[in-house]
N, C-alpha and C positions, 0 to 999 in steps of 0.2 A: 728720293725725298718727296714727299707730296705735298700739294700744293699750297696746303696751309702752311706747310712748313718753310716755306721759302719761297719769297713773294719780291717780283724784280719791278721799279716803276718803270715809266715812259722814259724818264729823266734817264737812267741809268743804261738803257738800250740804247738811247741817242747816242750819251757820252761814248758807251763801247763802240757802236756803229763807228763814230766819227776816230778812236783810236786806230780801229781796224783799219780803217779807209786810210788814214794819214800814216801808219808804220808798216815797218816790214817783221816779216816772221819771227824774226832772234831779237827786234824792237820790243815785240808783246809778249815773250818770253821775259826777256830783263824786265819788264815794269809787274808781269802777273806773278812770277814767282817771290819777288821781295813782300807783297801783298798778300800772298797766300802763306808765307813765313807770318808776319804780323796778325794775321786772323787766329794761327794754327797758334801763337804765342795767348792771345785771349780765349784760345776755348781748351788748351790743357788749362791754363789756370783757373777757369772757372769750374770744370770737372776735379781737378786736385781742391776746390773750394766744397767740393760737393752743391754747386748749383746746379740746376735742371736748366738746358738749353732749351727753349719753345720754339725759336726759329729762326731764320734770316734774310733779311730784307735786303736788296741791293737797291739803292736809292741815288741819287744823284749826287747829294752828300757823305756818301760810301756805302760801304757794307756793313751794315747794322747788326747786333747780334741781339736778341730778345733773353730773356733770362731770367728765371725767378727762384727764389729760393733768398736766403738772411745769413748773413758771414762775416756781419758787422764793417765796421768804415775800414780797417786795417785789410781784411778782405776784397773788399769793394776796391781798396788802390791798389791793393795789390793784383786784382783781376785787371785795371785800365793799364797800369805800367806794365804788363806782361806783354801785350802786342808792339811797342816801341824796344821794347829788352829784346824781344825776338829777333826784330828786322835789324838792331844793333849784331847779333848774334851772326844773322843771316849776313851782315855786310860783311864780317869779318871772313866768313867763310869762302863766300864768293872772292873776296880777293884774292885769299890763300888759293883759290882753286886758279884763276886765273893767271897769278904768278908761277903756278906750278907747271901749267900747260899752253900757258900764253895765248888766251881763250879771251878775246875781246869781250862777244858777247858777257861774260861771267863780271870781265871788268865794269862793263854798265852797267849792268846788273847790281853789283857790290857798289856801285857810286847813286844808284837809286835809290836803293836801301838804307843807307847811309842818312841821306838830304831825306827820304820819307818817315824813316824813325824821328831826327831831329825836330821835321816839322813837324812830328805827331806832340810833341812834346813841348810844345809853345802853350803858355796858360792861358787858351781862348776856347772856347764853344766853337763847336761841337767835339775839336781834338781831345787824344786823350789826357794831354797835358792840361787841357783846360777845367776836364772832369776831375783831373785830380786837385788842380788848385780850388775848385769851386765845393767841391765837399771838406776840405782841409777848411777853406775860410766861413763855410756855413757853419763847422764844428766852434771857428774860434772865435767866430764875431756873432754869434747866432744866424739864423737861417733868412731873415731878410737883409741884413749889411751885407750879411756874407754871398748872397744873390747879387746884388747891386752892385758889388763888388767886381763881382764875376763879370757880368755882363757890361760893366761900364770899365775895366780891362781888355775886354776880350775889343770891343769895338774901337778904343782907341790902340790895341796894338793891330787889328787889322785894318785901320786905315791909315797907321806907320808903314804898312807893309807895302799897303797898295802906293802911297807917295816913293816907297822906294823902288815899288818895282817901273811904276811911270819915270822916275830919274834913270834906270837903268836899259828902260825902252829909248829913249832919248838919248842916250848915249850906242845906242845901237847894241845893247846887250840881249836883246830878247824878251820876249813876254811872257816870262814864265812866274815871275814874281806877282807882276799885276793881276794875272790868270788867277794865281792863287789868294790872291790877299781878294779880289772881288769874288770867289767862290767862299773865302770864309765869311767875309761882309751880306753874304745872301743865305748863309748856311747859320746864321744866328741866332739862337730861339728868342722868341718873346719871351718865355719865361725859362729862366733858368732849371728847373727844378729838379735839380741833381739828386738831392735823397731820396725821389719820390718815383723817380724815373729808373725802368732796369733796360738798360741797354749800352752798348759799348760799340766805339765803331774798330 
């Protein structure tokens, strides 16, 4: 693919650098394959859409997909619920697989996938769950409520997340809640502008 067509920032090398550095081999297999299920679920549906793919960006706030072309709003949700449907797909598999052969790594993998579909599917910016709520409510409330809407959702449910994930660091549960609820609290656009905008993470 050449270079216009897939363009990685700083951000997204560090992030990878720092996964490499902190996991082991069958670690970044379980996290890269549930990931590459949820991309492969957004870019069949946007080829079954007949959209034109332009290119892909890996960003700090993921893997962006670029995309133009018109398939109207039922299209458009139908393209952002397809990579959460997938890694859904994906997790089931992975467990069947792992119950069949008693395959650890498969089991992490299938409990990634799982918790990374779900989170995709929370109604906050940048997820896709949020893309879909936020063209759903631009259609029903028109397109400035239905912004504000969005975006004054999205930041009270992620800094629900992040108060949960500090009560859970606190109780010595780990930092993975907090991690993600302050990567969504920094991953929040100024402006919403979901109809205007073609991209899908």
């Amino acid at each position: 693919m050449s270079k216009r067509r897939f363009h990685i920032s700083a951000g997204a090398v560090l992030a990878a650098a720092l996964l490499f550095f902190f996991t082991d081999t069958a670690a970044l297999w379980a996290v890269a394959l549930p990931v590459a299920a949820h991309e492969l679920g957004h870019v069949i549906a946007l080829r079954l859409l007949g959209l034109r793919i332009r290119g892909f960006r890996a960003e700090l706030k993921g893997l962006c997909i670029d995309y133009c072309g018109f398939c109207g709003t039922a299209g458009h949700l139908f393209a952002a619920a397809a990579g959460p449907a997938a890694g859904l797909l994906y997790a089931f598999a992975a467990s069947y697989w792992a119950k069949l052969f008693q395959n650890d790594t498969a089991a992490l993998s299938a409990g990634i996938s799982l918790l990374l579909s779900l989170f995709n599917l929370l109604p906050v910016l940048p997820l896709d769950g949020g893309r879909i709520f936020s063209r759903i409510a631009c259609m029903s409330l028109g397109y400035g409520r239905g912004e504000r809407l969005s975006r004054n959702l999205g930041l009270a449910l992620s800094t629900a997340l992040l108060a949960g994930g500090l009560l859970l660091m606190w109780q010595g549960m780990g930092a993975g809640l907090a991690l993600a609820a302050i990567w969504l609290l920094l991953a929040q656009p100024e402006e919403v502008g979901i109809v205007k905008r073609k991209e899908i993470l």
